[in-house]
Every structure is written in structure tokens, then in C-alpha cells.
C-alpha positions as CSV (number, residue, x, y, z in Angstrom):
1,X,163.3,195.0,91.6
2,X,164.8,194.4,88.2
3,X,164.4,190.6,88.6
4,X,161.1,190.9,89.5
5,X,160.2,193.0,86.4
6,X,162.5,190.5,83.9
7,X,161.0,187.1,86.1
8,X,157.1,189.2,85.1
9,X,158.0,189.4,81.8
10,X,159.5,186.1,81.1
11,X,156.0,184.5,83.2
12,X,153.9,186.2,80.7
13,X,155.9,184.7,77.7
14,X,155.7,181.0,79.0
15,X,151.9,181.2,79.6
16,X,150.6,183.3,76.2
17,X,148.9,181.4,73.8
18,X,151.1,181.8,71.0
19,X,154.1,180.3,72.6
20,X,152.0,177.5,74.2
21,X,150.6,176.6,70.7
22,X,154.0,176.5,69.4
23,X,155.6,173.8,72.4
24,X,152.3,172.2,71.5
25,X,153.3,172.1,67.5
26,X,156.9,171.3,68.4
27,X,156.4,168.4,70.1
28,X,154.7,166.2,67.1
29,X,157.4,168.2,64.6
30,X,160.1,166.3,66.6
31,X,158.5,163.5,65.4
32,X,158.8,163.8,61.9
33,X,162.3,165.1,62.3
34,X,163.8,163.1,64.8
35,X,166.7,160.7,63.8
36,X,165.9,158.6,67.0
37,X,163.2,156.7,68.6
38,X,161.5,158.8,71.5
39,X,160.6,156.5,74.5
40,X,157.2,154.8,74.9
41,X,156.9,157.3,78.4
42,X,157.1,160.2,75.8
43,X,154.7,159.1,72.8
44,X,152.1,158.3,75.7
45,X,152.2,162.0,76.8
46,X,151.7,162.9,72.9
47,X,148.6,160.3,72.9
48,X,147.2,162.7,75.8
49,X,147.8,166.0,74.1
50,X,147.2,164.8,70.6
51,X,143.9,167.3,69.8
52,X,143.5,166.1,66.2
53,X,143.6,163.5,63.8
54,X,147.1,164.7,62.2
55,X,148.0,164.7,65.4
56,X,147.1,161.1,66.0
57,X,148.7,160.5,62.4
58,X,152.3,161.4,63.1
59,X,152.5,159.6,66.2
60,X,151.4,156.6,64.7
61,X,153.9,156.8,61.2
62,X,156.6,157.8,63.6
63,X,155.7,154.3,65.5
64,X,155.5,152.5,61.8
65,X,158.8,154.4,60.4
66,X,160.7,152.8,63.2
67,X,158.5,149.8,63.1
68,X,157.4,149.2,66.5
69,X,154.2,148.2,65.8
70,X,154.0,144.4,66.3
71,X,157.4,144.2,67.1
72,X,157.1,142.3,70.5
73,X,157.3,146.0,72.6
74,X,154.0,146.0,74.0
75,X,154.5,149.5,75.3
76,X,154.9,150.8,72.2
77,X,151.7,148.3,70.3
78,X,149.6,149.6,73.3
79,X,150.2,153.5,72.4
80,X,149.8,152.9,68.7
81,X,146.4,150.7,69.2
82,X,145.0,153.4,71.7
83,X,146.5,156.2,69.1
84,X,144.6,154.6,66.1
85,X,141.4,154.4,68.1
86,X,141.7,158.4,68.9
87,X,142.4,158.7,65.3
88,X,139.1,157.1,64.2
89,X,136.9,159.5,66.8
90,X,138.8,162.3,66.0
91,X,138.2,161.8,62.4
92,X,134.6,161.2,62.9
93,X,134.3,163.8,65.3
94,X,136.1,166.2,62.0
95,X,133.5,165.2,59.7
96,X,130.6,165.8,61.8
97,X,132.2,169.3,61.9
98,X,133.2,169.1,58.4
99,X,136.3,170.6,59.0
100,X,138.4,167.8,56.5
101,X,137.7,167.5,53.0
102,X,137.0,163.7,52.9
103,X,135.2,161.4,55.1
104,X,135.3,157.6,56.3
């Protein structure tokens, strides 16, 4: 019974919000803290979840701090091209909702 009660309340923690929002924030933090280079598997799941244009951003300076971009990995030039064409909707999709201070 007890397990069942601590597995219920442990459940509810994985799947609120708040704690989904922070995994979701975690992730692109890694990237700007990171002393290594994450594969090209992983920074392709980050293109699917990236939601907004800093999320696009840090993705693609993590690919330039580590300079992959042209560097003869096509894994890696395909997730940065694909990243930098979500950036440019994202950004215009932002300004339409004027939710940035600047526009393009």
C-alpha cells in the first residue's frame, strides 16, 4: 500500500507542468554549460522540442562554439541548416505576435 501511495505521488511529480517546463529548460541549459559536444542524435531531438527562437539560438551557437558547422559532419551541418530555418519562422512567427522587441 505504501508503494502504491509513494509510486502516486512520485507519478504526479514527473507529469506537472512545472517539473516538465524545467527538463524542458534543462535540456538547452546543458548546452550553454556543457564542456563537451552532445551527439548529432541528441541536438536533433532539441531541433524537435525547440518552441522558440532562443531556443533555436543556443542550439545553433552550441554547433558554432564547437565549430561544427561546415566542418565536413554532415549530421551536425544538417541539424544546424534545419535549426536556422526554424529560427527564421519562429522569429517571424514572434513578431507577428510582437512578443520580441525587434524585428527582421
Amino acid at each position: 500500500m505504501i508503494n502504491g501511495i509513494l509510486k502516486s505521488i512520485f507519478d504526479g511529480y514527473k507529469e506537472s507542468e512545472v517539473t516538465k517546463r524545467r527538463m524542458y529548460e534543462s535540456s538547452f541549459n546543458d548546452l550553454d554549460e556543457t564542456e563537451f559536444l552532445f551527439s548529432s542524435a541528441y541536438l536533433n531531438q532539441l531541433y524537435f522540442s525547440a518552441k522558440t527562437a532562443d531556443d533555436c539560438c543556443t542550439i545553433m551557437n552550441y554547433l558554432e562554439r564547437y565549430q561544427c558547422v561546415d566542418a565536413g559532419i554532415e549530421s551536425y551541418d544538417e541539424i544546424y541548416y534545419q535549426t536556422a530555418a526554424k529560427l527564421k519562422r519562429k522569429l517571424k512567427e514572434e513578431e507577428r505576435r510582437g512578443s520580441r522587441g525587434y524585428s527582421f
